[in-house]
N, C-alpha and C positions, 0 to 999 in steps of 0.2 A: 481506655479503649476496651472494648465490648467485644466485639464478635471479630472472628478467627480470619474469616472471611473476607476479603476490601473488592469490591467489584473497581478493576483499573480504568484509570482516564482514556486508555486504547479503546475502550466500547465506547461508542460515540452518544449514547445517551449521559453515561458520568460523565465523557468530555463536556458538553453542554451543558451539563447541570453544574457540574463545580463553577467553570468559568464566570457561568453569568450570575453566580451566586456575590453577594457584597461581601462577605465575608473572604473569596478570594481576587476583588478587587486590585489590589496592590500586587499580588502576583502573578493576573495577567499582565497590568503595567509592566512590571519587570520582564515582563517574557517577551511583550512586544519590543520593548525599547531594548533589549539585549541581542534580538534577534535583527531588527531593522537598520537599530543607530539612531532611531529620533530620537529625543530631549525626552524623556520620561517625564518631566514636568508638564511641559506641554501636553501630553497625554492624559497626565492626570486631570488637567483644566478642562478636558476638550470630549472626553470618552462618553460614546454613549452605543447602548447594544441597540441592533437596529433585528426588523424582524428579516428572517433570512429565508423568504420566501419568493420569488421569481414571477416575473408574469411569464406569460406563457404567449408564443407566437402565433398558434394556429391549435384547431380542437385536436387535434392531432399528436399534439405535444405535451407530453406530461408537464405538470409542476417540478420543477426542480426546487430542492431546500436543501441548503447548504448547512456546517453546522451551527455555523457563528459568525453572526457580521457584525465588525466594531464600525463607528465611525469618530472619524477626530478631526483634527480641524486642517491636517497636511491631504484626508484620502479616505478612503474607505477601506477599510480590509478584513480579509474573509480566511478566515481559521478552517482549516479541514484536519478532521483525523481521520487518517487511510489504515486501517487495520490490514488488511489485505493489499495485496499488488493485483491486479487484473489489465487485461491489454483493452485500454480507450479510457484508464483509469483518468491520464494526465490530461485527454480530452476532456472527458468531463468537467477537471477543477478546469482547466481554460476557459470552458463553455461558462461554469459561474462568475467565472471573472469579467468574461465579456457580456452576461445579460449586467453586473453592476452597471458597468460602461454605459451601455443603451438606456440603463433607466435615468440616468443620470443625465444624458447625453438631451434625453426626454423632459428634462425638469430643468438644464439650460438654455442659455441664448447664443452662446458660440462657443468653439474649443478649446476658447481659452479657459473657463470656466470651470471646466471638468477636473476632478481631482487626481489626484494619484488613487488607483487601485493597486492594491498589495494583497496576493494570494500566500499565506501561511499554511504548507504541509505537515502536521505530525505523521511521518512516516512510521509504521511500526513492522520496518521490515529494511532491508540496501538494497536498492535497486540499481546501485552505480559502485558496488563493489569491484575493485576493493578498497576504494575511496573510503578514508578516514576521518572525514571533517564532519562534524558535528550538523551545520550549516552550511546549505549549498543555495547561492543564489542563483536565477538566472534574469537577465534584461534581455532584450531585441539587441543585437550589436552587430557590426560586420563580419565578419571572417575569422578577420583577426585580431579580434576582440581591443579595436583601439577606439570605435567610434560609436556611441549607444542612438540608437534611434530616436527619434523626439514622440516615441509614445509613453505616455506616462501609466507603464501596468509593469510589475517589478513580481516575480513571483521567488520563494522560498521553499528546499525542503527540509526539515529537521529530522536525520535520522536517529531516530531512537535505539536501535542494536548498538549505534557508536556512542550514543550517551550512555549506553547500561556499561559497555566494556569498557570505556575512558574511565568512569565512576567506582567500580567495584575492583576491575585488573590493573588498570595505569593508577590508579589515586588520583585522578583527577582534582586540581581544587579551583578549575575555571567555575567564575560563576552560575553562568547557564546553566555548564552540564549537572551542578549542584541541586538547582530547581529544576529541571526538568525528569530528572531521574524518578521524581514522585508519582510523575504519569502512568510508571510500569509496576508503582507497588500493589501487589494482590495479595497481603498477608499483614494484620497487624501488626507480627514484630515487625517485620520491612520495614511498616511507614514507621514505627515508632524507634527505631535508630534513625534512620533518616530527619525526623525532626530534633530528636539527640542534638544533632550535629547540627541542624541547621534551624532555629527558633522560629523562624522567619516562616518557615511550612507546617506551622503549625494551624493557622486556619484552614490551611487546605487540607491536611490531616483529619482534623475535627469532620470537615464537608464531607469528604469521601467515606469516613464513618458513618456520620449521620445520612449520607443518602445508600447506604449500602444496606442499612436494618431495614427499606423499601421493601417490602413484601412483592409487590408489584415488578419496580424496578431489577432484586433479585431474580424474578423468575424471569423475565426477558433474557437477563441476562444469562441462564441458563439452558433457554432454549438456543440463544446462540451461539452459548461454547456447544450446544450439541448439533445445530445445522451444521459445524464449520470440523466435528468429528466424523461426522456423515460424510461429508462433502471431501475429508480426506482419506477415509475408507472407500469412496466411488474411485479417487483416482488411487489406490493400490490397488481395487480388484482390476483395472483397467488393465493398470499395465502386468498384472497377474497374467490375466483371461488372453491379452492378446498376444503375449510370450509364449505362453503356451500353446495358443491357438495356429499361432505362425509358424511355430519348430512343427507341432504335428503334420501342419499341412507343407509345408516344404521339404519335410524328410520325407513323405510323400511322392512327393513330385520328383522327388530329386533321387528317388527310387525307379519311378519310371525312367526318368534319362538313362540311368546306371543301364536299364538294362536293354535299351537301344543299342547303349554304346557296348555294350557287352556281344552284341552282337557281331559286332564287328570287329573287337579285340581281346575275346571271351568272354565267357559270363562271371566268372568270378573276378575279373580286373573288373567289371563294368562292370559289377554289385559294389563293390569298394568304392570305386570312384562316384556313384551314385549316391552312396551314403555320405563320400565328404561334401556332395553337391549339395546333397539336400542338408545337410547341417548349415550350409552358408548359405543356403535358400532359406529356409527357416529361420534364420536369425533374423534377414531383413523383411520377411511378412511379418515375423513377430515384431518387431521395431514398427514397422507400417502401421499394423493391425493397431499398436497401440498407440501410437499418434494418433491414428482416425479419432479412437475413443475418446482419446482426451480433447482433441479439438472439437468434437460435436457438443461436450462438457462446458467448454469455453476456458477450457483450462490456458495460464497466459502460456505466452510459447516461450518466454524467460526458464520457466518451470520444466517444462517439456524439454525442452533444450538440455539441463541439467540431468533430467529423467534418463535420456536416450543416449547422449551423446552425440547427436547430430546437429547440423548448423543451421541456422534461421532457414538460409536458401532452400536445405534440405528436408524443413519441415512443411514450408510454403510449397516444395514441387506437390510432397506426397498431396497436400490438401489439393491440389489443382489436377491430378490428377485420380481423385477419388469423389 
């Protein structure tokens, strides 16, 4: 091993590039059939990368490309690696789940025909905290989760924070979380204990070396760890600018009330009591203020939610009434 530096499989160009590389052939196999439950043999017989580009419905409509579409001989199924959480995220991967469907749907003669589509999440992030499971499925089912729909689209998320923390703090020695931990190494020595331990990752070692001395591919990929420093310095001057913005103008206001009401109950009860008003006036413009900010950002409201302290309900009034 050569350079210090391992661009991770969480940037969605290494995810791609390793994947479809032959040399980590057998370790995608394993990862699907570890993750679905099909016959890993049959996969191996049947595997082929298909281009993972979309028609488009109307001029109107961008191209959607997805990262990675396998096809095999049970289904099709489409690999995503989500670096980020954003809201309309999980639309999206549905949205490529269902243009498979229609192309498909396009290219046979009845329903029966159609395969199984299977949507694969790399998550690199919980968004169903504090759920600890490695693998989380969902199908179409009733209510009460006794009777599954007769649609054949089956989707998965793989959280990766519960692969690092099973792997490194529990000792994990489940298989999965053994190979998938490699996703997150960004450090030679990383991968190279990790293959230590496990021989098997060793071609995918090699790949993620070898495509990391990329000149090219390096620099993307530092312009992206810097959009995504950017993008988190916007939401702290956010919620800076409008904490502060909200206390000044609410201590403020809440200075004039004081001294209405001082009026009428003296002026120094009603400067006191103005200042406590406007302290509790200013917390919630400065909480407002800074919601606005970050929803005009598109920041997701999982985030915000966390940021403020307030509840979904409470963050949808503010947007509704600003």
């Amino acid at each position: 091993m050569i350079t210090e530096q391992i661009i991770p499989m969480t940037y969605d160009k290494m995810f791609k590039s390793v994947l479809k590389s032959k040399e980590a052939r057998e370790y995608l196999i394993d990862i699907i059939g570890e993750i679905t439950g099909l016959p890993k043999e049959r996969i191996r017989k049947d595997i082929r990368i298909k281009d993972p580009e979309y028609e488009v419905n109307s001029i109107s409509e961008r191209k959607k490309i997805s990262d990675m579409v396998v096809e095999i001989k049970e289904g099709v199924i489409n690999l995503e690696m989500n670096k980020d959480y954003y809201e309309g995220l999980i639309d999206r991967n549905h949205d490529y789940m269902l243009k498979i469907r229609n192309q498909m749907l396009k290219e046979k003669e009845d329903y029966k025909e159609i395969k199984k589509v299977i949507q694969i999440n790399f998550d690199d992030y919980n968004k169903y905290k504090p759920d600890k499971r490695v693998v989380i499925k969902f199908e179409m089912m009733d209510k009460e989760g006794k009777i599954k729909e007769g649609v054949n689209m089956e989707s998965y998320h793989i959280i990766l924070p519960n692969v690092k923390e099973k792997y490194y703090n529990e000792r994990s020695k489940d298989k999965l979380v053994g190979k998938l931990v490699i996703m997150m190494a960004d450090n030679c020595k990383e991968l190279e204990e990790l293959i230590r331990k496990n021989q098997e990752l060793r071609p995918v070692g090699e790949k993620l070396v070898e495509i990391s001395k990329d000149e090219e591919l390096m620099g993307l990929y530092d312009e992206e760890e810097h959009k995504r420093k950017v993008r988190n310095t916007q939401i702290r001057t956010a919620l800076e600018n409008g904490w502060n913005k909200g206390m000044k103008k609410g201590i403020k206001e809440g200075k004039k009330e004081g001294k209405k009401e001082g009026i009428k109950k003296g002026l120094e009860e009603g400067i006191k009591e103005g200042k406590k008003q406007g302290l509790e006036e200013g917390k919630k413009q400065a909480v407002e203020i800074m919601v606005i900010s970050l929803l005009k950002q598109n920041v997701d409201i999982e985030i915000i939610k966390k940021a403020t302290g307030l509840t979904e309900n409470e963050i949808l009034s503010i947007k509704e009434t600003n």
